[in-house]
N, C-alpha and C positions, 0 to 999 in steps of 0.2 A: 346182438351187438357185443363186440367183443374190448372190454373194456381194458383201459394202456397199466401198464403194470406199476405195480410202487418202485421208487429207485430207490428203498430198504431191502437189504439182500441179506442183513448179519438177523443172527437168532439172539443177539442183546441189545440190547436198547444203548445206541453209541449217539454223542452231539447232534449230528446232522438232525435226527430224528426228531431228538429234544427242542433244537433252536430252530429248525424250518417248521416242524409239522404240528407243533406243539403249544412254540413261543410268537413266532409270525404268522404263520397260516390260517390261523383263527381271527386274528387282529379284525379283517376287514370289515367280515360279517357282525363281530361284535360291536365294534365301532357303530358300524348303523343300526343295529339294534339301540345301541345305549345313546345315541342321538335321538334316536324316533322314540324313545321312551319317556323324555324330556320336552323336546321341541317340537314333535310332530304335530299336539294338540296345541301348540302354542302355533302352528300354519295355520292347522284350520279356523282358528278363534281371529287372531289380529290379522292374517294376511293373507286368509281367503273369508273371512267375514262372516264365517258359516251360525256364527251365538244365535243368531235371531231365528232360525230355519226349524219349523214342525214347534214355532212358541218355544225355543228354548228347550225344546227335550231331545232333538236329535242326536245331539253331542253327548248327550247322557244315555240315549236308549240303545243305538247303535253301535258302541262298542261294549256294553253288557253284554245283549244278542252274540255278539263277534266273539268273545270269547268262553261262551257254552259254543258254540261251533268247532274251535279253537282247541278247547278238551276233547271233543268228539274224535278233531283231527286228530289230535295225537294218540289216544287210540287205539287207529284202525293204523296209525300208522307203525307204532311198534309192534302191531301185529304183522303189518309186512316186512318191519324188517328183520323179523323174530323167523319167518317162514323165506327168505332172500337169501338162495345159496348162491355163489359165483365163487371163479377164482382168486377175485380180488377180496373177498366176505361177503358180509351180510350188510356191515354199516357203511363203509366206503362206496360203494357203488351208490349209495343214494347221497352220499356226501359230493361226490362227482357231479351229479343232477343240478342238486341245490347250488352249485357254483357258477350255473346259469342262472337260475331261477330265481336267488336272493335278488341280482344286482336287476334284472330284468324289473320285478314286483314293486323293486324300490322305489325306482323311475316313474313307477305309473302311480304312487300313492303321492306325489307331488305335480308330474302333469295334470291337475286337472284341469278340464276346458273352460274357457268362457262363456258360458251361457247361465239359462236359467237356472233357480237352486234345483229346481226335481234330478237335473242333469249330474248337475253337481254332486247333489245326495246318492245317486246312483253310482255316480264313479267311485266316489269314497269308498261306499259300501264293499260294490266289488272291489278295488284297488289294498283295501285294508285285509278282504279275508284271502286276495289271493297273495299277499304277505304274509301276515300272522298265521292264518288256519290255515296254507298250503308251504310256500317255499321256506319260511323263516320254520316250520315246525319239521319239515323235510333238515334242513341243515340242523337246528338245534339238537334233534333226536339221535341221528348220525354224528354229531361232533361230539356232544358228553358219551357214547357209547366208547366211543375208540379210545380211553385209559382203560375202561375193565377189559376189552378185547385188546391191549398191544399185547400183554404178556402176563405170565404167569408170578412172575417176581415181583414179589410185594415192595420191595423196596425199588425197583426200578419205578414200578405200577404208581408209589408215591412222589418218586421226582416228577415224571409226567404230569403230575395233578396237581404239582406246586407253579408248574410251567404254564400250565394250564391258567390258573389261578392268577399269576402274576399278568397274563396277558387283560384278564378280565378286569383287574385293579385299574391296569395304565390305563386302557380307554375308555371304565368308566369315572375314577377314582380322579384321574389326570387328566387329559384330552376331555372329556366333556363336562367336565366339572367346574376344571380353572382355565383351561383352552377354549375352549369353546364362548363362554360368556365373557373373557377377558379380550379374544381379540375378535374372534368371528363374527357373533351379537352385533358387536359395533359397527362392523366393514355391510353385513346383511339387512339389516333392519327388519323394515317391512316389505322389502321390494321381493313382488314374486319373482322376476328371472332369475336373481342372484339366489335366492332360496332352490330353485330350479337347477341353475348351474350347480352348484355348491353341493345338495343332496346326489348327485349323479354322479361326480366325479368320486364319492365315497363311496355310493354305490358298485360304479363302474371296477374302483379299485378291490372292493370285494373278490372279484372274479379271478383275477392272477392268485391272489391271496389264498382262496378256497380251492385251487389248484394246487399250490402248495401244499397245504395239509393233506391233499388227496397222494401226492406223490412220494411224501415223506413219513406217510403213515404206515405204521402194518398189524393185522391182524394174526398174533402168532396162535390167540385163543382160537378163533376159531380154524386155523388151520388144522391146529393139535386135534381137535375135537374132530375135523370131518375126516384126517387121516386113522382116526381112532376108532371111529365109526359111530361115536357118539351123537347121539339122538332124545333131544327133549320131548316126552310127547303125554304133555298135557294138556289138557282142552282150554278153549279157551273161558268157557263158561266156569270151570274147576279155577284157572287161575285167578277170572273175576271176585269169585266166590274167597279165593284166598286173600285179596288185599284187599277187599271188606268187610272182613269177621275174624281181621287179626287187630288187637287192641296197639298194639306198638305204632301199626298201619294207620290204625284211626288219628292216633297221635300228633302223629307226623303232616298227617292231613291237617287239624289243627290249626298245628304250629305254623305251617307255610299258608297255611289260610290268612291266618294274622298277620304274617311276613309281607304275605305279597300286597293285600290291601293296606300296609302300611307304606312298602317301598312306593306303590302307586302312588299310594299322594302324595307321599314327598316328593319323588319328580313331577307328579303334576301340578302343584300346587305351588313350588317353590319360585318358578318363571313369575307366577303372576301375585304370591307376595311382595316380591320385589318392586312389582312393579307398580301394586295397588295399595300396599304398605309404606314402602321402602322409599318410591320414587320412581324406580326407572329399573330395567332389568337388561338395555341395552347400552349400558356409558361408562362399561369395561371395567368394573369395579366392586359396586353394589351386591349383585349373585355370584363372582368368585370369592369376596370373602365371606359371602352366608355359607 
């Protein structure tokens, strides 16, 4: 398959690149990322009813499970896109994919059917890891790659990642922080259709979006490198061996060990302070100024 070329033509990093590929193009996918990070567990609990399902542990068991899956994904998958030559790269070609694949996953982690829970617990299941531990890790893996591969210039190499950065602030920092619970919470409540609508149109709008970064992106690292004939080739068991019997490595593991199990409960946790503490976490006030 022969994939559609980037409409980046210059060997420096000019606007277009910056404000389409960098500052919009990522927007979508992150946006529902950093909604479903928040609100997702607040569907299944209040407005699919799912708390009481396997006595209370399925909500807990099933996405532990999901994300050792999840690390697994990611991987096998930097190993494919570590081994992915084309003419477009290594990491866009599957940035391409994911621009189907995010808003497709998305949709189906909020249809689910009306029936009995075992149905129910099944769709979850699969609906969650073929987001998180397929399409969402397909995009993620691919879209933090493309600052170390646009270019060789550090200081360009760091605008991009300020751009980068500033997109990740607005939609989670703005849009689903004070946006979200100030006017949506309100308009959505409990009602599944609007949940339904609502998550899909964000989804849906992913897909122009992750278009965008695919077309405004470019790989001049690894261009250089396969015109140069440069060739990594270390194993993959030597590399494993390398980022777990380096102390720095371990470190690091650590730190975002703590990070992440931190950031998790504060978005999980915060929806239903508000609401178990506070009062109410839908009456457009309450969770915008916590």
């Amino acid at each position: 398959m022969k994939l559609p070329s980037s409409a980046i033509r210059k060997s420096e990093v000019k606007a277009p690149e910056k404000w389409l590929g960098y500052l919009l193009g990522p927007a979508g996918a992150l946006l529902l990322n950093a909604v479903l990070a928040t609100y997702l567990n607040v569907y299944y609990t209040d407005v699919l009813n799912l708390t009481p399902l396997w006595g209370g542990l399925f909500l807990t068991v099933f996405p532990i499970a999901s994300k050792i899956i999840d690390a697994i994904t990611n991987v096998i998958m930097g190993q494919i896109i570590d081994r992915t030559k084309t003419k477009e790269g290594k990491a866009r070609p599957w940035l391409f994919l994911s621009a189907f694949l995010v808003p497709l996953t998305g949709v189906l982690l909020f249809t689910v059917p009306e029936s009995n829970d075992t149905v129910k617990a099944i769709w979850v299941m699969i609906s969650y890891n073929l987001f998180y531990s397929f399409a969402y890790t397909i995009f993620n893996m691919s879209h933090n790659l493309m600052v170390p591969l646009s270019t060789r210039d550090g200081t360009a190499r760091g605008g991009l990642s300020v751009f980068n950065q500033i997109t990740t602030i607005m939609m989670s920092g703005i849009l689903v922080a004070l946006v979200f619970p100030m006017v949506i919470m309100p308009m959505i409540g409990v009602d599944k259709s609007k949940w339904i609508t609502l998550m899909s149109i964000i989804a849906i709008a992913a897909l122009p979006l992750t278009l965008l970064e695919y077309f405004f992106t470019k790989e001049r690292v690894t261009e250089e490198a396969s015109e140069a004939g440069e060739e990594t080739k270390i194993s993959f068991g030597r590399q494993l061996r390398m980022l777990f019997t380096d102390k720095y490595m371990i470190l690091m593991y650590l730190y975002f060990l703590v990070y992440t199990i931190g950031t998790t409960l504060k978005n999980l946790g915060l929806v239903y302070y508000c609401n178990y503490v506070l009062g109410t976490y839908n009456d457009g006030i309450t969770q915008m100024l916590v």
